[in-house]
C-alpha positions, -999 to 999 in steps of 0.1 A, spaced: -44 -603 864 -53 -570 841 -26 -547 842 -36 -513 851 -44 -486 826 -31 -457 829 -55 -436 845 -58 -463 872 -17 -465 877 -13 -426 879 -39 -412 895 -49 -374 886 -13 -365 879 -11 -389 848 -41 -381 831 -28 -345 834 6 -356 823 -18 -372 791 -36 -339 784 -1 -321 785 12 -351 755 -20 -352 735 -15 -311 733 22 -311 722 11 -338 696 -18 -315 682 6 -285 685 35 -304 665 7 -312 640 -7 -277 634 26 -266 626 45 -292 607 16 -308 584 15 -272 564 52 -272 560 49 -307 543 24 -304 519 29 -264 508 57 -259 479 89 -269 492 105 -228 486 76 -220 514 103 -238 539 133 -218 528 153 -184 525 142 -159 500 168 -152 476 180 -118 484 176 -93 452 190 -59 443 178 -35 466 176 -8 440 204 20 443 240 9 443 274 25 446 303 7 427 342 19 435 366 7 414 403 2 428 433 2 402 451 -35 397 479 -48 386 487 -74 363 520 -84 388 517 -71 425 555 -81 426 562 -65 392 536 -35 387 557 -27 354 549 -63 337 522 -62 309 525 -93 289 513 -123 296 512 -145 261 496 -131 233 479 -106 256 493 -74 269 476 -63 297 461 -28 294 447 -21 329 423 -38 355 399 -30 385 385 -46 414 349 -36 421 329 -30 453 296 -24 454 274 -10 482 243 -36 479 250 -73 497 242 -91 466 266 -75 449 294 -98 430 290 -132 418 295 -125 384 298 -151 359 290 -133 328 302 -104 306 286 -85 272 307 -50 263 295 -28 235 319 4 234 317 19 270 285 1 282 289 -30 303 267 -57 314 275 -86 336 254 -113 351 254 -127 384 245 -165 402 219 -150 418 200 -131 391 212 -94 393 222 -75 360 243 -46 366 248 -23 339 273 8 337 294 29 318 330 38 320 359 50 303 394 57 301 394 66 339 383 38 352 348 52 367 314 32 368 292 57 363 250 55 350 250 25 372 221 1 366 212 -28 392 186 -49 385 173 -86 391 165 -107 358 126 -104 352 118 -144 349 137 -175 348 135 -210 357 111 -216 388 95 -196 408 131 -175 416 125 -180 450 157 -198 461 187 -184 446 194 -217 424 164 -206 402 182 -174 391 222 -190 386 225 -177 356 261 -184 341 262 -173 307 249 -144 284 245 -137 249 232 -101 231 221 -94 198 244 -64 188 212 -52 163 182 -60 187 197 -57 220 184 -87 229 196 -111 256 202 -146 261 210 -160 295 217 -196 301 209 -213 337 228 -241 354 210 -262 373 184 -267 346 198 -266 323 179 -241 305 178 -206 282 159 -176 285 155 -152 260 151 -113 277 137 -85 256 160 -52 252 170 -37 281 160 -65 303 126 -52 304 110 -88 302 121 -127 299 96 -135 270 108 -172 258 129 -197 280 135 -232 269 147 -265 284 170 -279 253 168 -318 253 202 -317 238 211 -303 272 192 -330 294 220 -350 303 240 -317 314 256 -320 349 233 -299 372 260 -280 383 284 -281 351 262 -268 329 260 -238 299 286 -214 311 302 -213 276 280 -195 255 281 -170 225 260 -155 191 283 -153 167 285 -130 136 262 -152 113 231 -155 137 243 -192 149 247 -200 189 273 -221 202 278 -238 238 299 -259 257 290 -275 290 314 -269 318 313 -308 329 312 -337 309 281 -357 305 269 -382 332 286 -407 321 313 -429 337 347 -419 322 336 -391 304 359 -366 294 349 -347 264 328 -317 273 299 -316 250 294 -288 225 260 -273 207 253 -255 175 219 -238 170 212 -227 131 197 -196 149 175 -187 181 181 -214 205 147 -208 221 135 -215 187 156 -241 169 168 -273 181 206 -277 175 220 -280 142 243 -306 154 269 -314 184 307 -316 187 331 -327 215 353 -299 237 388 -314 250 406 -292 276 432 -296 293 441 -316 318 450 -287 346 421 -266 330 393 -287 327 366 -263 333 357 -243 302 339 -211 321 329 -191 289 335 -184 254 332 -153 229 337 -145 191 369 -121 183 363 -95 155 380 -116 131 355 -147 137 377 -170 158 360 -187 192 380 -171 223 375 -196 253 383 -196 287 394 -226 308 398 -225 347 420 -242 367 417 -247 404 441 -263 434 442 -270 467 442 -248 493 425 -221 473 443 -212 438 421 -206 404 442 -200 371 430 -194 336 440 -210 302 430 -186 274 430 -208 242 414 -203 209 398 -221 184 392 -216 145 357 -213 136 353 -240 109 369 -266 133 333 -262 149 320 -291 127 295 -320 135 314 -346 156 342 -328 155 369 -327 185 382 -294 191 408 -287 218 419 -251 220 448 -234 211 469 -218 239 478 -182 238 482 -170 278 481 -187 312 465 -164 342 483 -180 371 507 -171 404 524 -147 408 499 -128 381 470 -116 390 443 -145 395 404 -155 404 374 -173 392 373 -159 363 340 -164 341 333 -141 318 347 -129 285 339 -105 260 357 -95 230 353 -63 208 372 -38 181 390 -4 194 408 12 172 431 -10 146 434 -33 181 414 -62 195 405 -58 232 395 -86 255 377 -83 288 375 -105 319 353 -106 347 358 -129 382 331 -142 399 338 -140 440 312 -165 450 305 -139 475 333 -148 496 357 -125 511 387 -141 499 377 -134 464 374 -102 442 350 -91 413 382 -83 390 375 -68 353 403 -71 332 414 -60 299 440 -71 273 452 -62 240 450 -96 216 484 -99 201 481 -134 178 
């Protein structure tokens, strides 16, 4: 015997019932098929961007909450600190520092630039908050703007800023006005997407070094790889490469800047379980920075508990006075258990 269709089985009701399906079907279709063959950043959140004005307050740190009167920490004497609010929700996430005389700029993950000045009291003030104009992508999704690194031309005031992720560099011209030149280095292809240039800095001589924060993808890797570039590294492919050992409690290197007398300053982070971050500060002599050379870095102060500590990843290092001064800025990751601390030391070795 035939077995009944449908139609025959149910009556009126099914084919009803078969309307209502077919419907649903063509519905589901109208909907869905854009969302799989438009760009894939059609599908996602927009990465949120400066909203234009911004209020920063500063609040007084210090160096020991259990010791307010302690100022050395190694070869660094702590000169004062802040922790920085801002009014805008993108606010924080900073993982890069340039200082020249009062002005400050700093970088965040998410492709803001805030710029300032302040002085002896400890006062943002001429507050500039801005998102980077072009990067890698279409700077949709925030991963197209992590920017982790920055590099200015004392002379032209122009910027570099390095991207994790992928791995690239973008040039900007003064002021941030435009992002004219951005380049994928080949020497950086084997990078770790999320380990990538966060140790960056021009030195004196026009040359451009880097270290990546991870080591490359390969199975018992441990040397982090560093670049050379003769000049421009939108321009020039590296001069040559060298190998980075840190240590073995701080084995992220998170950013790295030339002192006035032409050593490499570098920071390397530590992090533990529950939720502790400390900071090796070590430093390297400039002609160690060879081909195939490896260069670990010479201690001079440990950031950890019961000093004052974060994610810190950016350094900057200038002249005032007969002294040396070094800055550092915290990234917060945006998380309430974290602060956007700026730092600064007096260089004693």
């Amino acid at each position: 015997m035939r077995p009944l269709s449908a139609v025959q089985a149910g009556g009126a009701g099914s084919v009803r019932y078969g309307r209502r399906v077919r419907r649903s079907v063509l519905l589901a279709t109208i909907v869905l098929f854009p969302l799989a063959v438009l760009p894939r950043w059609t599908t996602l959140e927009r990465r949120s961007v400066p909203a234009g004005q911004l209020s920063v307050t500063a609040e007084r740190v210090p160096l020991d909450a259990h010791d307010p009167a302690r100022r050395r920490v190694g070869c660094l004497d702590y000169l004062g600190g802040v922790a920085l609010t801002g009014s805008d929700r993108t606010f924080g996430g900073f993982s890069a520092l340039g200082v020249r005389g009062d002005r400050f700029t700093m970088i965040g993950d998410g492709g803001q630039v805030l710029r300032f000045r302040m002085g002896a009291d400890w006062t943002p003030r001429d507050i500039l908050f801005e998102d980077l104009p072009g990067g890698p992508a279409s700077g949709w999704e925030k991963r197209h703007r992590d920017a982790e690194s920055l590099a200015i031309d004392p002379v032209t005031d122009r910027a570099w800023v390095g991207y994790e992720g992928y791995n690239q560099i973008w040039r900007y011209t003064p002021g941030f006005r435009r992002g004219d030149r951005g380049i994928a280095p080949a020497a950086m292809r084997d990078w770790s997407d999320n380990g990538g240039i966060e140790s960056f800095a021009r030195l004196a001589d026009g040359r451009f070094a880097a270290i990546s924060e991870s080591p490359p993808r390969e199975v018992g890797a441990r040397l982090r790889m560093g670049l050379v570039w003769p000049g421009d590294p939108t321009r020039t492919r590296p001069a040559f490469r060298f190998g980075y050992a840190p240590t073995n409690d701080h084995d992220d290197p998170s950013d790295m800047t030339q002192l006035p007398d032409g050593r490499l300053l570098i920071l390397e982070r530590g992090f533990t379980l529950p939720f502790f971050w400390s900071l090796r500060v070590g430093i390297v002599d400039l002609p160690s920075i060879r081909p195939a050379a490896r260069v670990q870095a010479r201690p001079i102060g440990v950031l950890a508990a019961p000093l004052i500590t974060d994610n810190f990843e950016g350094v900057a290092a200038r002249r005032e006075g007969d002294s040396t001064v070094v800055w550092l800025v915290s990234d917060d990751n945006h998380l309430p258990i974290q602060r956007t601390l700026l730092l600064k030391f007096r260089l004693t070795c």
